[in-house]
FILUMFI-694199 format. One record per residue: residue number from 1; x, y, z of N, C-alpha, C in turn. Coordinates in Angstrom, 1 decimal. Each point is the difference from the previous one (the first is absolute). Layout:
N
+-----+--------+--------+--------+--------+--------+--------+--------+--------+--------+
| num |    n_X |    n_Y |    n_Z |   ca_X |   ca_Y |   ca_Z |    c_X |    c_Y |    c_Z |
+-----+--------+--------+--------+--------+--------+--------+--------+--------+--------+
| NUM |      X |      Y |      Z |      X |      Y |      Z |      X |      Y |      Z |
...
+-----+--------+--------+--------+--------+--------+--------+--------+--------+--------+
***
This chain:
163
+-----+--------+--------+--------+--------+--------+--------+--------+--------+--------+
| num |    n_X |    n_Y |    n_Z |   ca_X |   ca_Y |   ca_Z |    c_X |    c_Y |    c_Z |
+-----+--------+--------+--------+--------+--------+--------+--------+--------+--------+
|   1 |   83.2 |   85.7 |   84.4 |    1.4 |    0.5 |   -0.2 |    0.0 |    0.6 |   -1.4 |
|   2 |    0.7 |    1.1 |   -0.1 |    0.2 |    0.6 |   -0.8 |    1.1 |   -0.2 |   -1.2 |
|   3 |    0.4 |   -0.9 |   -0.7 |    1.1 |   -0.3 |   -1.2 |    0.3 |    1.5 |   -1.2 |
|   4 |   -0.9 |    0.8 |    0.6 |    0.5 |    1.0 |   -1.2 |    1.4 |    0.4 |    0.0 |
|   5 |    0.7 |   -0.2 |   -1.2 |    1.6 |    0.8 |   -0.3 |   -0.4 |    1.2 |    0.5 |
|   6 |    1.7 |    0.5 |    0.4 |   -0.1 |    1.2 |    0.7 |    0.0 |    0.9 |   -1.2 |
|   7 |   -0.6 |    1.2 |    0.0 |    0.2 |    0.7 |   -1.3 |    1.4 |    0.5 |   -0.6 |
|   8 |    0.1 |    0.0 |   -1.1 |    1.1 |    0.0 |   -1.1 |    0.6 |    1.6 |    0.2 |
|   9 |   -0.4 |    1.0 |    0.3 |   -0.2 |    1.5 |    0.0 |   -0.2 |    0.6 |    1.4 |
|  10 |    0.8 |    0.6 |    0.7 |   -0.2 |    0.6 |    1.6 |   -1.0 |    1.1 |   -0.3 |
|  11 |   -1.2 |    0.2 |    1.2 |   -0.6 |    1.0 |   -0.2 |   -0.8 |    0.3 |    1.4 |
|  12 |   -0.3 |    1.2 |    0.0 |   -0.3 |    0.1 |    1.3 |   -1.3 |   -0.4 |    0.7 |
|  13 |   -0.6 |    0.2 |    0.7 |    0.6 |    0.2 |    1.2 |    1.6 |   -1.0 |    0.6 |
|  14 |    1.0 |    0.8 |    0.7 |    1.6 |    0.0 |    0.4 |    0.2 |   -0.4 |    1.5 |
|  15 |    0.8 |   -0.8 |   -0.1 |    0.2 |    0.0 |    1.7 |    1.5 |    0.4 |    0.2 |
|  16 |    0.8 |    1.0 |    0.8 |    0.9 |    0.0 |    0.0 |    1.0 |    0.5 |   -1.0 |
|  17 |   -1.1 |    0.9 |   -0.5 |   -0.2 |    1.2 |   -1.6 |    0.4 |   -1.3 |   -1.2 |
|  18 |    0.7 |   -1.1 |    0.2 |    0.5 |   -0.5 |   -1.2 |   -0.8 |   -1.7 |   -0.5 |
|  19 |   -0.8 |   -0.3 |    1.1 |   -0.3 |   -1.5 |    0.3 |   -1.8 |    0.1 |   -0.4 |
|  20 |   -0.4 |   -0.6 |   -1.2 |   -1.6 |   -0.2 |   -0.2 |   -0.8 |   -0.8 |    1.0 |
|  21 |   -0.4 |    0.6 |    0.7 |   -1.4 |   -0.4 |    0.7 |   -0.4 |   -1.4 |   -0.4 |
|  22 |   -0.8 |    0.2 |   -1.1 |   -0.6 |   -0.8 |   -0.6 |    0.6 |   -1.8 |   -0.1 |
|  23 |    1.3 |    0.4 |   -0.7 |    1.3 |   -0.9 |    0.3 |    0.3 |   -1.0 |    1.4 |
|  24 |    0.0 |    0.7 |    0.8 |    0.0 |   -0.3 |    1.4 |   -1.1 |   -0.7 |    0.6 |
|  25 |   -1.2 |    0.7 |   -0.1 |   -1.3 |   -0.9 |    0.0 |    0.2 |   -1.1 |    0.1 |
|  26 |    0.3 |   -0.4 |   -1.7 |   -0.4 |   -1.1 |   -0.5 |    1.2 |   -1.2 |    0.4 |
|  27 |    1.5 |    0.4 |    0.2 |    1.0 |   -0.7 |    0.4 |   -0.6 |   -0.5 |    1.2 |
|  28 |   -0.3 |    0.6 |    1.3 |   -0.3 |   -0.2 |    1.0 |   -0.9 |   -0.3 |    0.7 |
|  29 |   -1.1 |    0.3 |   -1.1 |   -1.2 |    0.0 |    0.7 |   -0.7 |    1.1 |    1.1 |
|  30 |    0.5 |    0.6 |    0.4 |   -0.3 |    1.2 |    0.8 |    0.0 |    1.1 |   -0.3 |
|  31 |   -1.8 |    0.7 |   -0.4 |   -0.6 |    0.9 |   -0.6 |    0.4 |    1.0 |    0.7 |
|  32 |    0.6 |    0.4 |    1.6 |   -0.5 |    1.2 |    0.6 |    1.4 |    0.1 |    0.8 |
|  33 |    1.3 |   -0.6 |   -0.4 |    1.1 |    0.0 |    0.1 |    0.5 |    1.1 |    1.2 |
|  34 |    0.7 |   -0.3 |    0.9 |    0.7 |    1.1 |    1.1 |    1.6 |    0.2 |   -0.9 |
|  35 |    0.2 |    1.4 |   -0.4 |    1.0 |   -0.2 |   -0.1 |    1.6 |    1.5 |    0.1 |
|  36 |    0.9 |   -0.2 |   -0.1 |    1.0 |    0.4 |    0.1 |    1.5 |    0.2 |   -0.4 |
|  37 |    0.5 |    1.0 |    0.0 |    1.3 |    0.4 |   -0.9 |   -0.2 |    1.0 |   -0.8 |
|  38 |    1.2 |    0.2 |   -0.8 |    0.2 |    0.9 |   -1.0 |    1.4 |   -0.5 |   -0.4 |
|  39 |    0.0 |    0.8 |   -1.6 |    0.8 |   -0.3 |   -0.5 |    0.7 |    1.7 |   -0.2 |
|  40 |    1.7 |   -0.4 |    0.2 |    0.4 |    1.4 |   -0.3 |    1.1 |   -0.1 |   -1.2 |
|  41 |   -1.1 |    0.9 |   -1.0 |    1.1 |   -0.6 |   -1.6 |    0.8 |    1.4 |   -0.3 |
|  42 |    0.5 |    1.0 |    0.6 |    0.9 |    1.1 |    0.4 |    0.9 |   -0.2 |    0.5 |
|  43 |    0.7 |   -1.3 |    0.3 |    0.9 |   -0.1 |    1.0 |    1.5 |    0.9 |   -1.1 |
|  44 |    1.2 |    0.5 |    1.0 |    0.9 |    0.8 |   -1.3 |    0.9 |   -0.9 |   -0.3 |
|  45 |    0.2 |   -1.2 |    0.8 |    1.1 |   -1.0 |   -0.9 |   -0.9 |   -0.3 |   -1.4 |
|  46 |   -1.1 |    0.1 |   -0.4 |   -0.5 |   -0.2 |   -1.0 |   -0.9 |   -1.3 |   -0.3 |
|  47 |   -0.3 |   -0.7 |    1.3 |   -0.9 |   -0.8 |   -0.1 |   -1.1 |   -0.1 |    1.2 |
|  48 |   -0.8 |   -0.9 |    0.0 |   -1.6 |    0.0 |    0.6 |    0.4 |   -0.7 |    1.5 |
|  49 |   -1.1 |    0.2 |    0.6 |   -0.1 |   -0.6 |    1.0 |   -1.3 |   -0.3 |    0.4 |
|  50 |   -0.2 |   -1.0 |    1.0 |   -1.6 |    0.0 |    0.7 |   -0.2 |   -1.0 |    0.4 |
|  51 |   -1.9 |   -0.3 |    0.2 |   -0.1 |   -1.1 |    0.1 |   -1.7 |    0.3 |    0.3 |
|  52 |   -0.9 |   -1.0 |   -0.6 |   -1.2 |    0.3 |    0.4 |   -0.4 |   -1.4 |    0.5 |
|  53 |   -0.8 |    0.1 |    1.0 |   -0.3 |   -1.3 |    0.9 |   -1.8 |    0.5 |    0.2 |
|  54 |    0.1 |   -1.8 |   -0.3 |   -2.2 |   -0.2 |   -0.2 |   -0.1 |   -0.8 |    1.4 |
|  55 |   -0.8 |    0.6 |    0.4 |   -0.6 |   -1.2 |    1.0 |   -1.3 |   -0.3 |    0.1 |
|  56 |   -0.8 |   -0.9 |    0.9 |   -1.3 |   -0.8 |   -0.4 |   -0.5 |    0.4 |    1.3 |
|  57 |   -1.4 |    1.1 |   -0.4 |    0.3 |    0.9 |    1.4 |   -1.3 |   -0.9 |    1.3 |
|  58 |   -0.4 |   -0.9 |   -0.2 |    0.0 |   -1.1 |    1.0 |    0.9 |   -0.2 |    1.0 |
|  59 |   -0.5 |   -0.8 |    1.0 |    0.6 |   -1.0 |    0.8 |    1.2 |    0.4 |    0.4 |
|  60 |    1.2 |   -0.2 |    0.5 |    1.2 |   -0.1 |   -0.3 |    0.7 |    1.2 |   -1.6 |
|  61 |   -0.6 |    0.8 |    0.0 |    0.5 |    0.3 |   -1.3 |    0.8 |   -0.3 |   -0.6 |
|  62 |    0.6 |   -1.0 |   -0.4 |    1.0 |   -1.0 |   -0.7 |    0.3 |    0.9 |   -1.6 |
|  63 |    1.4 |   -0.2 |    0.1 |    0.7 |    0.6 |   -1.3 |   -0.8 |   -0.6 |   -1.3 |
|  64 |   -0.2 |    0.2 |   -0.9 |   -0.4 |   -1.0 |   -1.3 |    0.9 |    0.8 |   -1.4 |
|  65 |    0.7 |    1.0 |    0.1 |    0.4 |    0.3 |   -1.5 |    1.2 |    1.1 |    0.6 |
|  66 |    1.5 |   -0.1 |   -0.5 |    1.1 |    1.0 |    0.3 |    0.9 |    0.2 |   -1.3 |
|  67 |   -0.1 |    0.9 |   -0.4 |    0.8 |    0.9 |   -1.0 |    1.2 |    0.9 |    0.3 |
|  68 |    0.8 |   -0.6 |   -0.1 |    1.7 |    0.7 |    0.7 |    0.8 |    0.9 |   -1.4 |
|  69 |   -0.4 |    1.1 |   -0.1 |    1.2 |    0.5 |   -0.6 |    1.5 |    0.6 |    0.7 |
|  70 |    1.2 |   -0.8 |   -0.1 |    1.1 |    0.1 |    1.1 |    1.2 |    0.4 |   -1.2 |
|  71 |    1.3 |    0.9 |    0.3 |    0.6 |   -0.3 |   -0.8 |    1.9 |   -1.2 |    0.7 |
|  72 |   -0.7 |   -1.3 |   -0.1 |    1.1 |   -0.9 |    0.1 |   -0.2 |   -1.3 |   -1.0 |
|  73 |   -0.8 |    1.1 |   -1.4 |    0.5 |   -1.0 |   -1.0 |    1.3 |   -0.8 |   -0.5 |
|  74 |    0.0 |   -1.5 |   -0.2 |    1.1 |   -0.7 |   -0.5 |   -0.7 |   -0.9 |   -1.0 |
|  75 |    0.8 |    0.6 |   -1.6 |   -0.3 |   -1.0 |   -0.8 |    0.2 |   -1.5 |    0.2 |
|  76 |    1.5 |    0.2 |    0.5 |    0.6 |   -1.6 |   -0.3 |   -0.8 |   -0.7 |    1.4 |
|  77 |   -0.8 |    0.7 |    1.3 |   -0.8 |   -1.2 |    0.9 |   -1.4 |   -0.2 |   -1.1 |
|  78 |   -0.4 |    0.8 |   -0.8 |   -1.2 |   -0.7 |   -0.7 |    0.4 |   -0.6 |   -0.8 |
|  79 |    1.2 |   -0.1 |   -0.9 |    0.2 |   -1.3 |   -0.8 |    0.1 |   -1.1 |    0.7 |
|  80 |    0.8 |    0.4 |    1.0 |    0.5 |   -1.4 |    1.1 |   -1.4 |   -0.9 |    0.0 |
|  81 |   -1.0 |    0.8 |    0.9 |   -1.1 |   -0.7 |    0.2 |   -0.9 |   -0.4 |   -1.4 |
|  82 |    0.3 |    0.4 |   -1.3 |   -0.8 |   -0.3 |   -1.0 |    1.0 |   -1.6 |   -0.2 |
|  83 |    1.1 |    0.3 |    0.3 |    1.1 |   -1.6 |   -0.3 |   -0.6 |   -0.9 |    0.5 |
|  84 |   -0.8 |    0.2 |    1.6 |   -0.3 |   -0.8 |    0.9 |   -1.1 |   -0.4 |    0.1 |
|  85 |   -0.7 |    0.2 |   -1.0 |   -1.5 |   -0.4 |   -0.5 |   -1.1 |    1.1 |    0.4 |
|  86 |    0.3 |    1.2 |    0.0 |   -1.2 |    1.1 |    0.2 |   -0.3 |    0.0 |   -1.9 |
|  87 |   -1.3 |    0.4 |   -0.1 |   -0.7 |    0.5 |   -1.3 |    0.9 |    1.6 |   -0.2 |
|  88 |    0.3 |    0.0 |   -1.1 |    0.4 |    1.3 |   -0.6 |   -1.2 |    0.7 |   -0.6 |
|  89 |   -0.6 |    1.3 |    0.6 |   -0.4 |    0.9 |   -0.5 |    0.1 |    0.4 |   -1.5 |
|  90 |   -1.1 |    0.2 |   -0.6 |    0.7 |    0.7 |   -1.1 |   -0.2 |    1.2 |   -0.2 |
|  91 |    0.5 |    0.1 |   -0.9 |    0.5 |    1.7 |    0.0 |   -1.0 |    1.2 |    0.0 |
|  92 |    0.2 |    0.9 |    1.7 |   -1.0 |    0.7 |    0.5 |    0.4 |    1.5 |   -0.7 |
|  93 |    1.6 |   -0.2 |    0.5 |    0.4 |    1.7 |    0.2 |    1.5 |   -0.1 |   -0.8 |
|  94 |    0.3 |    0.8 |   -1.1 |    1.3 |   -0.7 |   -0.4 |    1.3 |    0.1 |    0.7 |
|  95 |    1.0 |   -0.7 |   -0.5 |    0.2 |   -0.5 |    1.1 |    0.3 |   -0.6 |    1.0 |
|  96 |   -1.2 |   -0.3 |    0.5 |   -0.2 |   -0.9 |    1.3 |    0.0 |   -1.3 |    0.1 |
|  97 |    0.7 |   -0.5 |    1.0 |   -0.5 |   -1.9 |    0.1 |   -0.8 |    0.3 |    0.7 |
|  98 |   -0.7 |   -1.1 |    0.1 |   -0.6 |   -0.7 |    1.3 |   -0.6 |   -1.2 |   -0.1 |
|  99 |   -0.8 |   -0.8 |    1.4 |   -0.2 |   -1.2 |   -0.1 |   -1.2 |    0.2 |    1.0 |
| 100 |   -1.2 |   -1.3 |   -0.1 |   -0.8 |    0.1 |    0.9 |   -0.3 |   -1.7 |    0.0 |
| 101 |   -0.6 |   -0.2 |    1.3 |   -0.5 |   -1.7 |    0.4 |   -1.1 |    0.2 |    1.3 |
| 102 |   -0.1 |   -1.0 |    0.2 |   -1.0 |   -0.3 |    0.9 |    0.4 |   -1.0 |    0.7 |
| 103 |   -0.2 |    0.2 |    1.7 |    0.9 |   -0.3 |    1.2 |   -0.8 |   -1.0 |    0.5 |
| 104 |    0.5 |   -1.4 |   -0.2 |   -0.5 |   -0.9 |    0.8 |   -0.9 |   -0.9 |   -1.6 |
| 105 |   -1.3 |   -0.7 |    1.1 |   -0.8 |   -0.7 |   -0.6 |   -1.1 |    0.6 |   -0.3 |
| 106 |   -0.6 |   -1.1 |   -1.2 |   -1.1 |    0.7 |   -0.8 |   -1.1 |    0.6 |    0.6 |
| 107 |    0.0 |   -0.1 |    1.6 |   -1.1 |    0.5 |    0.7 |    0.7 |    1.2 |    0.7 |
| 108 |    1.1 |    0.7 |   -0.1 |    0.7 |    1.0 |    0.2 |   -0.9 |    1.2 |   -0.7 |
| 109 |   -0.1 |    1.0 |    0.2 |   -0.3 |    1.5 |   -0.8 |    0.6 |    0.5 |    0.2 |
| 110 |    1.5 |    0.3 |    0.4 |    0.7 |    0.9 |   -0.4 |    0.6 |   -0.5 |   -1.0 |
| 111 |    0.4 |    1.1 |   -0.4 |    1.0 |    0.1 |   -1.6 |    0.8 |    1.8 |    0.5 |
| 112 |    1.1 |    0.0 |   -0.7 |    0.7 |    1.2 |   -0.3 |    0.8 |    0.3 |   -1.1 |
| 113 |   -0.1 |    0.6 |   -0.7 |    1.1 |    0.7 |   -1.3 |    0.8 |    1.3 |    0.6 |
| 114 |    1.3 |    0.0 |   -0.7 |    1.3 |    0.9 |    0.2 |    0.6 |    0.2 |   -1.0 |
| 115 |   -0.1 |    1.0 |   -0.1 |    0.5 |    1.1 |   -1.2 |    1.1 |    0.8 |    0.3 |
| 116 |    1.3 |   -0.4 |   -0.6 |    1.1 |    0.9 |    0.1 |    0.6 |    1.1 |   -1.0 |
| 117 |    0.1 |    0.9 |   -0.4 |    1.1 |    0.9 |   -0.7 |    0.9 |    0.8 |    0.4 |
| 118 |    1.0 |   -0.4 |    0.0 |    1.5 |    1.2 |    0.8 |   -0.8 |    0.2 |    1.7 |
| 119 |   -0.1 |    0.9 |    0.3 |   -0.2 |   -0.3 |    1.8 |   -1.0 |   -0.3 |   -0.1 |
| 120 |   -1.4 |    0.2 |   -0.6 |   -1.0 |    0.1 |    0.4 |   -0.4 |   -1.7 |    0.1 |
| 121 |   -0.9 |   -0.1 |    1.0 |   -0.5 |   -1.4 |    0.3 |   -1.5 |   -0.2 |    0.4 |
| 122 |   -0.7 |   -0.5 |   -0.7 |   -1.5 |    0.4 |    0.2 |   -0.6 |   -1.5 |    0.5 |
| 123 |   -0.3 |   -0.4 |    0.9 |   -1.1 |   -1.3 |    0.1 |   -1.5 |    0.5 |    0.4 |
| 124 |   -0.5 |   -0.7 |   -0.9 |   -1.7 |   -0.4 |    0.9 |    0.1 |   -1.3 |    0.0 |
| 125 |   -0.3 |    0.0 |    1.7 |   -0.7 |   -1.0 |    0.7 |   -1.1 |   -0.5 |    0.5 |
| 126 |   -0.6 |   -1.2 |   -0.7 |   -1.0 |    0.5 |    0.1 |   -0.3 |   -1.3 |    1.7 |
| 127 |   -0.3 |    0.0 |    1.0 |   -0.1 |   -0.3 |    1.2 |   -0.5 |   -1.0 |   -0.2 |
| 128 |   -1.9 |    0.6 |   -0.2 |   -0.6 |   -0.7 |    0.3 |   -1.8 |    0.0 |   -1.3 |
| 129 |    1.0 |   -1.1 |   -0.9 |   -1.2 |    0.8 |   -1.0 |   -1.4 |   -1.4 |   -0.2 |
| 130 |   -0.7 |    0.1 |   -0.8 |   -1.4 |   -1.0 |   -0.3 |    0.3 |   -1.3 |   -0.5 |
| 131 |   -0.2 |   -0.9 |    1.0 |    0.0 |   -1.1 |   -0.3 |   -1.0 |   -0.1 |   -1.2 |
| 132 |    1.2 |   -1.4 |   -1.1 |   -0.8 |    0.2 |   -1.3 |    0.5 |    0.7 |   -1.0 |
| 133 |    0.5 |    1.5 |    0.4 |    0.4 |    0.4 |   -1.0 |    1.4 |   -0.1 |   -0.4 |
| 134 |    0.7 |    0.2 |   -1.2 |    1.4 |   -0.1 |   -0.5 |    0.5 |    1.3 |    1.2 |
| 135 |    0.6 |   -0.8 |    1.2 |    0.6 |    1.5 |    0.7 |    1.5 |    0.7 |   -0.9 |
| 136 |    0.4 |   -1.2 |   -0.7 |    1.2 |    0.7 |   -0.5 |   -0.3 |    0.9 |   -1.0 |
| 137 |   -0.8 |   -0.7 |   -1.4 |   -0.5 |    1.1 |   -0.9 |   -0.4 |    1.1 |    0.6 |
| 138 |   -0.6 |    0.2 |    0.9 |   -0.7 |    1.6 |    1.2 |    1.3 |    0.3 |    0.0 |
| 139 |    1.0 |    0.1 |    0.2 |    1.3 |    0.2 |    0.7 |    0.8 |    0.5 |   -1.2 |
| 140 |    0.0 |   -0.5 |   -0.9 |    0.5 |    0.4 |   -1.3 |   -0.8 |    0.8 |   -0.8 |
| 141 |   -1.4 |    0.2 |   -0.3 |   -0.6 |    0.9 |   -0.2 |    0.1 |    1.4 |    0.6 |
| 142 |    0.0 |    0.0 |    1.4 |    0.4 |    0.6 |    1.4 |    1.1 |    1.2 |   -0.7 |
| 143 |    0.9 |   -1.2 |   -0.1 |    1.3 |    1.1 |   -0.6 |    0.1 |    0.0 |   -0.8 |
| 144 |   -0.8 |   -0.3 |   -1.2 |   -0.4 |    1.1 |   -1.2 |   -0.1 |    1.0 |   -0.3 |
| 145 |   -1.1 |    0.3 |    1.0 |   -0.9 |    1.0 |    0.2 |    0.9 |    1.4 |    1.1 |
| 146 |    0.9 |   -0.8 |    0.7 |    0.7 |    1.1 |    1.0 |    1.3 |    0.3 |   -0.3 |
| 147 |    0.5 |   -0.5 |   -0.5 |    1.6 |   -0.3 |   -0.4 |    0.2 |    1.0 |   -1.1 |
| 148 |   -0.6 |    0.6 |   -1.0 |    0.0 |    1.1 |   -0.9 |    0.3 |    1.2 |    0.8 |
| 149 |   -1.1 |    0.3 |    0.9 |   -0.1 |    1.1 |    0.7 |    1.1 |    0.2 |    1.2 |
| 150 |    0.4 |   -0.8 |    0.7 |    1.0 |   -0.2 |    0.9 |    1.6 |    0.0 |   -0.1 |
| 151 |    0.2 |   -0.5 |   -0.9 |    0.9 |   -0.6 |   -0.7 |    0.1 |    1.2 |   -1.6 |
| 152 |    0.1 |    1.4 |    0.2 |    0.2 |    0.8 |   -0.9 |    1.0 |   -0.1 |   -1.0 |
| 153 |   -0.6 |   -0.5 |   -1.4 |    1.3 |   -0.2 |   -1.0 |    1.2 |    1.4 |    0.1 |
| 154 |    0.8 |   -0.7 |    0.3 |    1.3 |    0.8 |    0.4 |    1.1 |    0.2 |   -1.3 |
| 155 |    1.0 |    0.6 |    0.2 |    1.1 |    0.0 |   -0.8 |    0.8 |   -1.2 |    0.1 |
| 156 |   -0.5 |   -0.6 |   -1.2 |    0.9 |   -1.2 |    0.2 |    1.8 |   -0.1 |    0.7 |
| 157 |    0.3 |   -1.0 |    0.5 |    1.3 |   -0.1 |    0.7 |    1.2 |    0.1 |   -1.1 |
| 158 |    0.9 |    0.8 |    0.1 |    1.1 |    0.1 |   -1.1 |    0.3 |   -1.4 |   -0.2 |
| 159 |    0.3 |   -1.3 |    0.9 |    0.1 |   -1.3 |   -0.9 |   -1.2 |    0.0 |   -1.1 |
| 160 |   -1.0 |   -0.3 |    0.0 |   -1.0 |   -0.2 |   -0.7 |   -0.2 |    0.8 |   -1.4 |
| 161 |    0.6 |    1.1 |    0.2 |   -0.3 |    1.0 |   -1.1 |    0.7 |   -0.5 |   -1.1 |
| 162 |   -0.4 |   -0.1 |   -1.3 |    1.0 |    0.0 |   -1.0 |    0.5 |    0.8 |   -0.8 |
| 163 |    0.6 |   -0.2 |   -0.3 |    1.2 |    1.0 |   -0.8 |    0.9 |   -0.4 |   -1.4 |
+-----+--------+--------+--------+--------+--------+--------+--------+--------+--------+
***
């Protein structure tokens, strides 16, 4: 099993024009990944959309990694759930909350992080990742690495602005 941190810096080879290969690999373990989506960051209300989905191109090809850019961001549900014991993110994109955890027991590998600013709402989930490894750190590095590019520093919101 592989424990290497995912790298600090996105670089290509891309899946999904915005998602490091490399990254992916190593969260999931699956070198030769099937996969699907696009992300459309032109939308004219002024924010992204998409979604890129990995699968394990074996067997059953079973989901193992999903990246949702949607716009039905709500600040106040990611505080809610940071209230209610999710891990708070720290600061990806300014900004933004978010929070991430890991679902279930210690022999679980999923983990997911969610990233909100004004509508935009980004999670990676990660399904189905390597036993052994920190799936949540994967997950939070994850959106490190994606959350810059997806998540386009915008004009800040007239509350925010000071004056």
């Amino acid at each position: 099993m592989n424990k290497t941190p995912l790298p600090s810096a996105a670089a290509p080879p891309y899946i999904c024009e915005y998602i490091p290969l490399d990254a992916v690999r190593l969260m999931t373990g699956v070198h030769d990944p099937i996969v699907s989506g696009r992300f459309n960051m032109s939308a004219s209300e002024g924010w992204g959309s998409g979604g890129c989905f990995v699968y394990q191109p074996t067997g059953n090809k079973p989901k193992v990694l999903d990246v949702t850019l949607s716009p039905g961001g709500s600040e106040k549900e990611a505080e809610f759930q940071i209230s209610q014991g999710a891990r708070r993110l720290p600061e990806i994109v300014p900004g933004a909350v978010g929070y991430y955890g890991q679902n279930g027991s210690a022999d679980n590998t999923q983990a997911a992080a969610t990233l909100v600013r004004g509508h935009d709402l980004l999670i990676v989930e990660l399904v189905r990742g390597v036993k052994g490894r920190d799936n949540t750190a994967d997950v939070v590095a994850l959106m490190k690495l994606v959350a810059p590019k997806l998540i386009p520093d915008a004009t800040p919101s007239p509350k925010k602005t000071k004056g």
